[in-house]
Structure formats: structure tokens, C-alpha cells
C-alpha positions in Angstrom: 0.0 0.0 0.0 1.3 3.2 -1.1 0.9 5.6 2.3 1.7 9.2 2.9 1.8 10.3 6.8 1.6 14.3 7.5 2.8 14.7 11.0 4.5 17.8 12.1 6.5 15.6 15.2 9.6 14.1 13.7 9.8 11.7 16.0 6.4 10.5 15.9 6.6 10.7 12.3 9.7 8.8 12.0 7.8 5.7 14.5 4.9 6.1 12.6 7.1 5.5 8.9 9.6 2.6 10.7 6.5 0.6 11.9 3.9 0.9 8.8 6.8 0.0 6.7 7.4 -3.6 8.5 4.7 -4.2 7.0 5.8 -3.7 3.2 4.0 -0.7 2.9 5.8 2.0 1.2 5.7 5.3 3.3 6.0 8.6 2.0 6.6 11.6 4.7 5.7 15.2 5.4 5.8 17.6 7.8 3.6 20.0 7.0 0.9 20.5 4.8 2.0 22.5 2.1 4.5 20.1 1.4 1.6 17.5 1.7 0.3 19.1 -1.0 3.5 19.5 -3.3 4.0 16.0 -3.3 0.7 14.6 -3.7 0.7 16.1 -6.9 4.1 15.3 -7.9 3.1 11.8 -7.4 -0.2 12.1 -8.9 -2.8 10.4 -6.8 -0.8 7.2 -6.9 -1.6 7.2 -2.9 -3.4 4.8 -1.5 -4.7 6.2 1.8 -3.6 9.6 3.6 -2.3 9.7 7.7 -2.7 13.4 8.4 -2.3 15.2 12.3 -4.5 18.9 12.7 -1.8 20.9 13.8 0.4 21.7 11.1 2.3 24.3 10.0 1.7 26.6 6.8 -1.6 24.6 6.5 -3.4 23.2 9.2 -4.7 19.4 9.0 -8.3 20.3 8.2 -7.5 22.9 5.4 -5.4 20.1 3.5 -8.0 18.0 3.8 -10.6 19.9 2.5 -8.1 20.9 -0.4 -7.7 16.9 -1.2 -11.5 16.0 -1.2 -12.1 18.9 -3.5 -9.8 17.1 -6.2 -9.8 13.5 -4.7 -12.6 12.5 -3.2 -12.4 8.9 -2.9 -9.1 9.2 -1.5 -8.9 7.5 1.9 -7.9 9.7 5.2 -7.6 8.7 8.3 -6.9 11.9 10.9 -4.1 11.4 13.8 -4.3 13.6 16.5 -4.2 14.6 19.9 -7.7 17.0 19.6 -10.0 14.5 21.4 -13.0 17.2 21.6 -16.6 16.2 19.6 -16.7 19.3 17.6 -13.4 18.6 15.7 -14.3 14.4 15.2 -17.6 16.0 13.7 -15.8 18.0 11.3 -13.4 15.5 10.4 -15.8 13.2 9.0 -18.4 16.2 7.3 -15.4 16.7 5.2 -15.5 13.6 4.4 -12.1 11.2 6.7 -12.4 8.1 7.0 -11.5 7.5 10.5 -10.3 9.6 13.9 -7.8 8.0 15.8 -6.4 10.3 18.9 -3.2 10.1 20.0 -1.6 8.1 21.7 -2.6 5.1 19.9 -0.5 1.9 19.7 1.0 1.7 16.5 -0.7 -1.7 16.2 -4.1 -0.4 16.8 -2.9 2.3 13.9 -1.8 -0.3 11.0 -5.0 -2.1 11.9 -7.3 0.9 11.1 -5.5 1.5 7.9 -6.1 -2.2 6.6 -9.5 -1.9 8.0 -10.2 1.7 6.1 -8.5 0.0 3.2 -10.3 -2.8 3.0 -13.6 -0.5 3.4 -12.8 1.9 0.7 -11.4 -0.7 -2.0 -12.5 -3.6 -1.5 -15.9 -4.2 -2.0 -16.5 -7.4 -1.0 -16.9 -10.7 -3.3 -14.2 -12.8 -5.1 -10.5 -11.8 -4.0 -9.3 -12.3 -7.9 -11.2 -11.0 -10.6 -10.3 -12.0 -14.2 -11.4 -11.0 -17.5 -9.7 -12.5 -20.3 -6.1 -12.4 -19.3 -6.8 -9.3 -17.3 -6.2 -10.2 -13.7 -7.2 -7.9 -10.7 -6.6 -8.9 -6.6 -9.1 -7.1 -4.9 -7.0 -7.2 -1.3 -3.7 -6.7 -2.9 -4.7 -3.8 -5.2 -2.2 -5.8 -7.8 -2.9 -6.2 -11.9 -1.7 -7.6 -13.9 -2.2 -8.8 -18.0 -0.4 -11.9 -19.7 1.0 -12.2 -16.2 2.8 -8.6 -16.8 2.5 -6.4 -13.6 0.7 -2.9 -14.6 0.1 0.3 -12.1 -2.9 2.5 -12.1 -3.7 5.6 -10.0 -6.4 4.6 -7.1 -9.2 5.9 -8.8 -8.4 4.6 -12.5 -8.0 1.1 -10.7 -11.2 1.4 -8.7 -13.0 2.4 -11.9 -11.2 -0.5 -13.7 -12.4 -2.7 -10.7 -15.7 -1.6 -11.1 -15.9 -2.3 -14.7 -14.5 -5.7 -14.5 -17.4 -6.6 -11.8 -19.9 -5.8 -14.1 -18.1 -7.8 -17.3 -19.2 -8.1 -20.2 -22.2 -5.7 -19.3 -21.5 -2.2 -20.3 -21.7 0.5 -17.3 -23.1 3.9 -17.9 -20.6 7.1 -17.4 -23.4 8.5 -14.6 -23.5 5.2 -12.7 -19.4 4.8 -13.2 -19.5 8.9 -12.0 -21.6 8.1 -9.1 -19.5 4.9 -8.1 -16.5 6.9 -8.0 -17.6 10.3 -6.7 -21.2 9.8 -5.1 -23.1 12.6 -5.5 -20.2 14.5 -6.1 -18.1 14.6 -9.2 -15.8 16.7 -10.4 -15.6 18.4 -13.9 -16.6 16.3 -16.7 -12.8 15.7 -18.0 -12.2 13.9 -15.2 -13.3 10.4 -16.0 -12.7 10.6 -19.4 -8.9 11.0 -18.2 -9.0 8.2 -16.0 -10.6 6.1 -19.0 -7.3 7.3 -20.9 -5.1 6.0 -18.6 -7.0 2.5 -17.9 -6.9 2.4 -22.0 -2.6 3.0 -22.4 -2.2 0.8 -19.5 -4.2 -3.0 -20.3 -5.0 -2.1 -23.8 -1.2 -0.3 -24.9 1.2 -2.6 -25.3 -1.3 -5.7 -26.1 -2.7 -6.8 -29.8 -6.7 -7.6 -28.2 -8.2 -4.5 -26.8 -10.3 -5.2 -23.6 -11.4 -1.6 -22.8 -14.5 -0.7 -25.3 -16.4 2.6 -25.2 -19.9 2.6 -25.9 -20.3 5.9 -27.3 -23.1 7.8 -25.7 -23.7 5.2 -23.2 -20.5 4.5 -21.1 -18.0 1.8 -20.9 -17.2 -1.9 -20.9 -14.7 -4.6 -20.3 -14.6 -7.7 -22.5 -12.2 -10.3 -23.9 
């Protein structure tokens, strides 16, 4: 799992990276929110799930957040803080985290609320492997690959992927794929027809059988 902690406190920071990382995820760090924000878009929303604190410098926990729903809303947060009061879990989850935890926590209890909010927000229950052709998702693992060649997608292209493959062959519509990936809020109509670009170069690039199809004024299906 691709992770990216936003802690202000190096050395709770650095515990926070040395532990999640025993457990093969890979752990990108900052300690503030600005720089937060620099590198989630250098990377490009190839983040899994976000560990942010509240009280950062240059940009306070909340403000980032709101600033990353705005752009990526299915991207998983889970806040990490020391503010135990109502009022601030309340507005943690209106803008839309995924958990609260409240420091201290054990770093165990941590790592299990990220597989837990992981396993929530991706995946959706059902058949670990799906397949389509030679096409080959694991739902727990996040892995794909095609003629047994490992491929990356961002964690919206492979969730819409994922979504497409359940519904194989059957064609899904752009408002139901919109809604399944954004709820009642999507962003400006480019944005899945870029994430349909990238799910095309990836499986479809470098192979001779297409398995992405558009279904012009409809939506979208996956088929062998």
C-alpha cells in the first residue's frame, strides 16, 4: 500500500514510517501540509490512503483535507491527533475522513485501522481475484496484472477498472461509473474521461486484443 503520513512531530513521524513499513507498505513523509500538497501532486494520486495530524504548519490538518477531497474524493484519510473534543471528530468526518484516531494510539491499533479503512474503501466485497480475459485484478492486494505482466494505475483509475471488470461483459453507464467513483459529487466532466485514458494505455497499450471498449453515448465496458 502506497501511504503518505503528514505529521509535524519528527519523532512520531519517524515511529509512525519505521513501523507501517514492516509491514511492506511504502511510506511517503511530510511535515507539513504544504509540502503535503506539493507531493501529492508530484506523485499524482498514486496514494493509497492519507495519515494526516490537525496541527500543522503553513496549513493546518483540516485545510489540507478539505483541499484533497475537492480534487480526490475517494481518496482514503484517516486523521491522527491529539484533539479529542466532539466538535473537531464531527468536522473530520463532514469533510469527508475516514477514521479519527487520537493520540496516543499503539501503533498496532494504527496499522490495523489503515487495513481496516483499506479494505472498506477498495474492496468491496466478493471474489478476491477477478479476471477478465487475461486481465487479472486482486481485490485485497490492489495488484494487476495482463499476460502475467504487472501494470500500475492511480487509485481511482483502478477502482473504476475494478468496477468495470465486476460488471463484465455488461456495459456500465458514465453517470452510474460517476456516481461509483464520486457519489453525489463529481468533479468536472474531463475527469473520468482521463482516467478512462489512462485505464486504455495501461491494459490495452502494449497488447494486440483490446479489452477496454467505449460505448459511445452510453459509457464503458470490459470484454475479452
Amino acid at each position: 500500500m502506497n501511504l503518505l503520513v503528514v505529521e509535524d512531530d519528527i519523532d512520531i513521524l519517524n515511529n509512525i514510517t519505521e513501523y507501517l513499513e514492516l509491514y511492506k507498505h511504502i511510506v511517503d513523509r511530510a511535515s507539513d501540509g504544504v509540502q503535503a500538497l506539493n507531493l501529492i501532486e508530484q506523485h499524482k494520486q498514486n496514494y493509497d490512503l492519507l495519515l494526516i495530524d490537525l496541527n500543522l504548519p503553513r496549513l493546518d490538518g483540516f485545510e489540507l483535507v478539505k483541499k484533497i477531497k475537492r480534487t480526490m474524493p475517494t481518496l482514503p484519510v484517516i486523521i491522527i491527533t491529539a484533539r479529542d473534543h466532539l466538535d473537531d471528530k464531527l468536522k473530520g468526518f463532514e469533510l469527508g475522513v475516514d477514521d479519527y484516531l487520537i493520540k496516543p494510539f499503539a501503533l498496532a491499533e494504527l496499522n490495523a485501522r489503515v487495513q481496516a479503512v483499506w479494505n472498506r474503501c477498495y474492496n468491496l466485497g466478493g471474489l478476491q481475484l477477478i479476471q477478465v480475459s487475461d486481465l487479472v485484478l486482486n481485490r485485497e492486494s490492489r495488484e494487476l496484472s495482463r499476460a502475467g505482466k504487472s501494470l500500475k494505475l492511480s487509485p481511482i483509475a483502478l477502482l473504476a477498472l475494478e468496477i468495470l471488470m465486476l460488471a463484465s461483459p455488461n456495459v456500465v453507464t458514465r453517470k452510474k461509473l460517476e456516481q461509483q467513483l464520486w457519489q453525489d459529487n463529481p468533479p468536472d466532466s474531463d475527469s473520468l474521461r482521463a482516467h478512462i485514458f489512462q485505464i486504455r494505455q495501461v491494459i490495452d497499450k502494449s497488447f494486440d486484443k483490446p479489452l477496454l471498449h467505449t460505448i459511445h453515448s452510453v459509457g464503458y465496458k470490459i470484454s475479452g
